[in-house]
N, C-alpha and C positions, 0 to 999 in steps of 0.2 A: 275347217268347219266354220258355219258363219253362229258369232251369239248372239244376234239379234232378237230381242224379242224374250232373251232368257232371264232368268232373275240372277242377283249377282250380290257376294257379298265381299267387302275388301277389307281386310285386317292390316292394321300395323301395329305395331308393338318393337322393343327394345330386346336383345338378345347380348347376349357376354362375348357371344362367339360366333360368327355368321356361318365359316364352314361346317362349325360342329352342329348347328341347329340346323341348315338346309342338308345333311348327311343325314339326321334323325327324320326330317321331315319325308326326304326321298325315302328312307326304310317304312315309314306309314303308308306313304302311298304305294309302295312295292307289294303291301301287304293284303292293300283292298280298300285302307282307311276311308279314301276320299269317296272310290267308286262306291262301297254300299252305302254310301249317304248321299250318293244318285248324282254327284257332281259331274258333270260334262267335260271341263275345261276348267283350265286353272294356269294365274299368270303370276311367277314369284321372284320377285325383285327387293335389291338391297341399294338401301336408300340413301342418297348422300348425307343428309343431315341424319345429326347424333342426338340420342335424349341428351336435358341438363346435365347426366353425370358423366358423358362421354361414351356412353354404349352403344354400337353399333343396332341401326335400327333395317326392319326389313316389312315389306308389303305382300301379304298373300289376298289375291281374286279370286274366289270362282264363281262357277259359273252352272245352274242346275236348271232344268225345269220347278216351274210352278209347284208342283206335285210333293217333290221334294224341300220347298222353302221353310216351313217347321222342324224337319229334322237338321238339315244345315245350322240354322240359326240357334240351334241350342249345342251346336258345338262350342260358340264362342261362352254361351252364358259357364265359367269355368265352376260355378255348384253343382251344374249339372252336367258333366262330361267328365271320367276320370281323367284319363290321358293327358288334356291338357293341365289338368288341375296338378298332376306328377307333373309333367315337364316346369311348370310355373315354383312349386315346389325344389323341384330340383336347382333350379335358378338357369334353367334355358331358354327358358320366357321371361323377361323383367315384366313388372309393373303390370297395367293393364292393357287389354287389347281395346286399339281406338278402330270402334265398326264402322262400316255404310252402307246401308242397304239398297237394293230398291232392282229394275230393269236397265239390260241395255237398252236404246233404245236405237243407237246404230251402230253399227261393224265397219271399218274401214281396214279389216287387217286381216283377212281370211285367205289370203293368197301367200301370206308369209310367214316364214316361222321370224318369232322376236327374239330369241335367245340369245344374247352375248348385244344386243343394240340399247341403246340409250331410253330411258324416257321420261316426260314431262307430263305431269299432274295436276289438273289446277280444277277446284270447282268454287261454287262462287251462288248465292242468290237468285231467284228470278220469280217473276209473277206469275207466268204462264210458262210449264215447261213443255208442253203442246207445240207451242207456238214455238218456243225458243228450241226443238229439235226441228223444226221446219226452217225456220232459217239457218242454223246451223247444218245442216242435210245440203243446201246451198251454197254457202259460203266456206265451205271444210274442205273442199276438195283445189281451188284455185288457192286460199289460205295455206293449205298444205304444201301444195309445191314452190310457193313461196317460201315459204323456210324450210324446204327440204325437209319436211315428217312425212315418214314412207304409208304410215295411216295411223288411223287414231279410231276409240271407241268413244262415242256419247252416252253418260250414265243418265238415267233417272232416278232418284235418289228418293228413298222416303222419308228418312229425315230433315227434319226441318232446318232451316239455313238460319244462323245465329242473329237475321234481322224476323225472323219469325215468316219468312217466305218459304218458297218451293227453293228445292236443291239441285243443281246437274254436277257434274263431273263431268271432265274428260282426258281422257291419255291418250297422249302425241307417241309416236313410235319413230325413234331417230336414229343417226350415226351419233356416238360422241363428238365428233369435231365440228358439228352443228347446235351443239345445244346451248353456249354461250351467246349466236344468235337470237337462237328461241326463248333466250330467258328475257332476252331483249325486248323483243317483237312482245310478251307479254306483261309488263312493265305498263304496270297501273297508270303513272303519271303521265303518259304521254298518247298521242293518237291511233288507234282510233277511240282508246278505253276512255282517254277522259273527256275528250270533245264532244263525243258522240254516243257511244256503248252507256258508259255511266249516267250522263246527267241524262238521256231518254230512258230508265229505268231498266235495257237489257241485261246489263250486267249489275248486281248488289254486292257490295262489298259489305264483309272484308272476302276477299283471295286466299284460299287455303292452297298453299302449293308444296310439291312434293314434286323431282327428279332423282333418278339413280338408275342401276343399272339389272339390266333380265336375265334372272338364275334361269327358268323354265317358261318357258312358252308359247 
């Protein structure tokens, strides 16, 4: 199914135990958790980098209608949701959960399943994210087969970007044996990010990035 167009929310947060917590997580969803809170889709990944104290850490998306964006969004607020609030308790959830809200605003991965492939996470500042999904909508698909990402999602983001601009996201969808390229090819100091992308305002730093690998999707 394609998510374009859906609204989306991505969690990461820190866990003690990756299999134990995506075994809990699978028995919610077994259960109805995600579907009666109207979620469509949902992408969950564990992520290479570890909190400060060495905890493995992991990324949950999904993915709902409009309709349902208030009842979603108060699953993360953990005062008001027991469930999480026990698991956090319990010490299956460390710390806090880091949100992002907002729309996809394009699909480049609807023909594949992602499970068991690689992927790459970066989002970053911008003026106009109108604009900056129009060029990107263009330049994604030649960019793509250049470093081998089988596709990728563009987010719109509703929070604000740490220079006090608009936010995007996006995830690369790859092989593992391509993504020390890609980590390359996105490598702030060099062209086209800083010749060109950075100093004509496309891109605002700082680069929040994140790679790892797709439990479900």
């Amino acid at each position: 199914m394609s998510i374009k167009g859906l609204k989306f929310i991505n969690c990461r947060h820190a866990v003690p135990d990756v299999d134990k917590w995506f075994a809990i997580y699978q028995d919610m969803d077994g259960k109805g958790f995600h579907k009666d809170l109207g979620i469509k889709y949902s992408i969950v990944a564990k992520l290479e980098k570890k909190d400060d104290k060495g905890n493995p850490r992991v990324s949950v998306t999904h993915f709902f209608p409009s309709e349902c964006e208030e009842k979603v969004l108060a699953v993360v607020d953990l005062s008001k949701n027991g469930k999480l609030q026990e698991l956090q308790e319990a010490g299956i959830i460390i710390g806090d959960i880091k949100a992002l809200t907002g729309v996809a605003g394009l699909d480049r991965t609807a023909e594949f399943s992602k499970k068991g492939m690689s992927f790459y996470y970066g989002s970053h500042g911008v003026s106009d994210q109108e604009g900056w999904l129009k060029l990107y909508s263009e330049v994604a698909p030649p960019m793509d087969e250049k470093n081998k990402v089988a596709g990728s999602i563009a987010f719109l983001c509703k929070e604000k970007h740490s220079s006090g601009k608009q936010t995007i996201a996006v995830m690369n969808f790859l092989k593992a044996e391509d993504m020390a390229a890609l980590k390359g090819f996105y490598n702030m100091s060099q062209p086209p990010w800083s010749t060109d992308l950075i100093p004509n305002g496309a891109v605002i730093l700082p680069w929040d990035a994140e790679s790892g690998t797709i439990l479900l999707g």
